[in-house]
Structure formats: C-alpha cells, structure tokens
C-alpha positions as CSV (number, residue, x, y, z in Angstrom):
1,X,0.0,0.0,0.0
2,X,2.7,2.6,1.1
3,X,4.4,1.3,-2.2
4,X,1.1,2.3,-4.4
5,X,0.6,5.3,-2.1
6,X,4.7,6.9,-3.0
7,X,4.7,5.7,-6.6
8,X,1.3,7.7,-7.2
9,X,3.1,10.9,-5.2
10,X,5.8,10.8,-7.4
11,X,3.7,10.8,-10.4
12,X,2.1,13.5,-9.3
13,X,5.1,15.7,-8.9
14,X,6.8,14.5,-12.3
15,X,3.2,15.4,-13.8
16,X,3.0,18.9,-12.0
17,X,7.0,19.4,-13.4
18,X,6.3,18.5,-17.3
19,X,3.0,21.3,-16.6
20,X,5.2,23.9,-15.0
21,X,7.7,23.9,-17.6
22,X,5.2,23.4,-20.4
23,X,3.3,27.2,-19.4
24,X,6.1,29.6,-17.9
25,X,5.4,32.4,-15.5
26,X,6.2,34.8,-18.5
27,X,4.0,33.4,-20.9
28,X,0.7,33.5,-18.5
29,X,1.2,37.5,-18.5
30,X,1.0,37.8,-22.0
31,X,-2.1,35.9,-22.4
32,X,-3.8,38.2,-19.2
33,X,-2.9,41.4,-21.6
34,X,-5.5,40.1,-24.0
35,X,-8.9,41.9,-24.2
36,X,-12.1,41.2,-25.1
37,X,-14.4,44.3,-25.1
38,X,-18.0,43.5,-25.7
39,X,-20.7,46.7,-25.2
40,X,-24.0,47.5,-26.2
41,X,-25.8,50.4,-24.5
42,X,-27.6,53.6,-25.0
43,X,-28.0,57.2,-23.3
44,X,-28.7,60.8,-24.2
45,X,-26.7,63.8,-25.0
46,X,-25.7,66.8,-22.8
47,X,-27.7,70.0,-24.0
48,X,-26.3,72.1,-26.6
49,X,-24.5,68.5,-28.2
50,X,-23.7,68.9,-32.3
51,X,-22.5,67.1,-34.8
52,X,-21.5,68.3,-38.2
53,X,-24.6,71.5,-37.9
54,X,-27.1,68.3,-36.1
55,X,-28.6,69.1,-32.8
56,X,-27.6,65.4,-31.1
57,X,-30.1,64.1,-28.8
58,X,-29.2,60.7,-27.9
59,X,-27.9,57.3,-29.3
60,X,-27.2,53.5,-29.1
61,X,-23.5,51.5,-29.9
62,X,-22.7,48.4,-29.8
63,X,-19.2,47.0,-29.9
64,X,-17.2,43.6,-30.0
65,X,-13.5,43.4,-30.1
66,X,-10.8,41.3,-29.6
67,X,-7.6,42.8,-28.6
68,X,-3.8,41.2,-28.4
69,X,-1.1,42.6,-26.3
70,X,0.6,43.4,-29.2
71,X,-1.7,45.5,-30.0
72,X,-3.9,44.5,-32.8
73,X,-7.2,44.0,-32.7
74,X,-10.0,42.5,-34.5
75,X,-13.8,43.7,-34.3
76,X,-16.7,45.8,-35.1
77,X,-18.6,48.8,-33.4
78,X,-21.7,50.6,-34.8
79,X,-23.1,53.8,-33.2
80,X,-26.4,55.7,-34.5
81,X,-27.3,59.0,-33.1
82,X,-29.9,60.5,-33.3
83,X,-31.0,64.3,-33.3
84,X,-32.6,67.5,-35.5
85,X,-31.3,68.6,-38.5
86,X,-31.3,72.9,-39.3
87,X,-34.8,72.7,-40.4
88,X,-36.1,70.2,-37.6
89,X,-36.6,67.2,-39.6
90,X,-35.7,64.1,-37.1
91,X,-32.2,62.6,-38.7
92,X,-29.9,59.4,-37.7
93,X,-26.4,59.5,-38.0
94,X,-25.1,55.6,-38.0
95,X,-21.6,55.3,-38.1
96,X,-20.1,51.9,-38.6
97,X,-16.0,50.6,-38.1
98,X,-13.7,48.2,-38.3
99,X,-11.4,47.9,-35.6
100,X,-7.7,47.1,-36.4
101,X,-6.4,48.1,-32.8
102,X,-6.8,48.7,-29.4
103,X,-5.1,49.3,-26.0
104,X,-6.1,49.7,-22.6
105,X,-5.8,52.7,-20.7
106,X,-4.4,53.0,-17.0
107,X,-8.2,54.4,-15.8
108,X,-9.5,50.9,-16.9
109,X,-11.1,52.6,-20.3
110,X,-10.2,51.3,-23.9
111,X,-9.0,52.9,-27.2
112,X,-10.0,51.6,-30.0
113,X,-8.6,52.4,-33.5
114,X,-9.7,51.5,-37.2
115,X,-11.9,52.5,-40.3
116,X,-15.3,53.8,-40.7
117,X,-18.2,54.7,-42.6
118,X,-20.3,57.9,-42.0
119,X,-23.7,57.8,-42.8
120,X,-25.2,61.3,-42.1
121,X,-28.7,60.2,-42.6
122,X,-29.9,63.1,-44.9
123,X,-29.7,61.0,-48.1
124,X,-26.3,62.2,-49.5
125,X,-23.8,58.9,-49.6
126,X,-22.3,57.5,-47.0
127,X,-18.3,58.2,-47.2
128,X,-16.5,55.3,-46.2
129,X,-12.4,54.8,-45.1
130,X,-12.2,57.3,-42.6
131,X,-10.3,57.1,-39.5
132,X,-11.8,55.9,-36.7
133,X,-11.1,56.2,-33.2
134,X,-13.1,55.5,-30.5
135,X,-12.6,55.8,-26.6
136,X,-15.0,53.5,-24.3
137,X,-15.4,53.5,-20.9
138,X,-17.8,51.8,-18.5
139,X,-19.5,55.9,-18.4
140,X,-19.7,56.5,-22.2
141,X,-18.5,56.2,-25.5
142,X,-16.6,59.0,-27.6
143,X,-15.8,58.5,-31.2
144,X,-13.9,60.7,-34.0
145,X,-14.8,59.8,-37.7
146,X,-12.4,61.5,-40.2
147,X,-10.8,64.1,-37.6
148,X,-14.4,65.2,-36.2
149,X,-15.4,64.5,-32.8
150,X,-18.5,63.5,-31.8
151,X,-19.3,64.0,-28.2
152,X,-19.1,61.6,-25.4
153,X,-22.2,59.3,-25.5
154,X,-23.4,59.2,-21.9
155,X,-24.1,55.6,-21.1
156,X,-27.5,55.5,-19.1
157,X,-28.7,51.7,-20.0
158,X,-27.0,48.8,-21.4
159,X,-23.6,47.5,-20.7
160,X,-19.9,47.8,-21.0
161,X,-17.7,45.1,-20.2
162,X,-13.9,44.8,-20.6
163,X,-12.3,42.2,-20.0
C-alpha cells in the first residue's frame, strides 16, 4: 500500500513538473494582456451637443472586439445618433467601423482604433475609409470619424464590459 501510495506521489510531482515547464510564469502575463471588449448600451446627449450642424439628442452603440497585447485588434462597433437637422426634420447619424487596434488605458477605459463609414442620414452617400477612433469606458463612448469628434455618449442603459 505505502508502495502504491509513494509511486502515485511521485507521479504526481513529475506530472505537475512536465506542466510547469510546459506554461512559464512569462507566458501567463502575456495571455492576461489580452482583451475582449464586448458593449451594447444607449444614453442621451448633454444640452447644446452637435455634430456636423445636427442638434444630437441621444444614441445606441454596440461594440465587439478582440484585442492582443501586441496590440492589434480584431472587431466591429456601430453607433447611430440620433438628433434635429437645421430645419427640424428628425435625422440618424449611423456610423459603422472596423477595428484594427486597441489598448487599454491605465483608468480601466479602452481605445479603439480602425476605419469607418459615416452615414449622415440626410440622403447624400455614406463616405467610407475614414479614421476611426473611438474611446469606451464603463461611463460612455466618444468616437472621432475622419478628424471630427463626436461628443461623449453618456451611457444611461445597457452594458460595457472589458475584459
């Protein structure tokens, strides 16, 4: 029995040896850098909020990315806003990307980088290839298409996880 009992111990520590040296303390860390950043929420603009001449009301996004710690990323994010155009005709602004990278920021928040397409909603075509960058936090969502801000997207339902 004590003979079963040592041979299954020593088994045990070859075993846990081979698995140490298999995953090294180094390697763990880079997988942790990894994030997956998953949101889809809504909320409503600060008075006095524009957009390219539209008074901005409010808005939904929705996002799903995949970041390395390299740095690249792979994912998606659409955001549609929604306000009142100059003559006070209701109009939705969609704006659609394709994120290519992304890094996390030391407040917990992520940056998101990529293409998009802006759709202004007033029947002119949608221009597509601009540069995209987006900031997300667990508060709200700010996004620049082509060198124009939009501003932040107060987040008052849905979700925002970061992981």
């Amino acid at each position: 029995m004590k003979r079963s009992i040592s041979m299954t111990l020593a088994t045990l520590v070859v075993a846990g040896a081979a698995v140490a040296f298999a995953f090294p303390r180094g390697q763990a860390a880079a997988i942790a850098s990894d994030n997956v950043v998953t949101a889809a929420a809504a909320g409503i603009f600060p008075a006095g909020a524009t957009f390219n001449g539209i008074q901005l009301a409010g808005g939904t996004y929705g996002i799903g990315v995949q970041t390395s710690s390299t740095g690249n990323a792979v994912g998606d994010l659409e955001l549609q806003v929604n306000g009142s155009s100059l003559i006070g005709l209701s109009q939705w602004i969609t704006i659609t990307g394709w994120i290519t990278s992304g890094t996390q920021n030391p407040d917990g928040s992520m940056t998101l980088n990529g293409t998009g397409t802006l759709d202004m909603g007033d029947g002119s075509a949608p221009v597509g290839g601009l540069a995209l960058v987006a900031n997300l936090s667990a508060t709200g969502l700010t996004v620049t298409i082509g060198g124009t801000a939009i501003p932040t997207l107060p987040k008052s339902d849905g979700w925002v996880f970061i992981e």
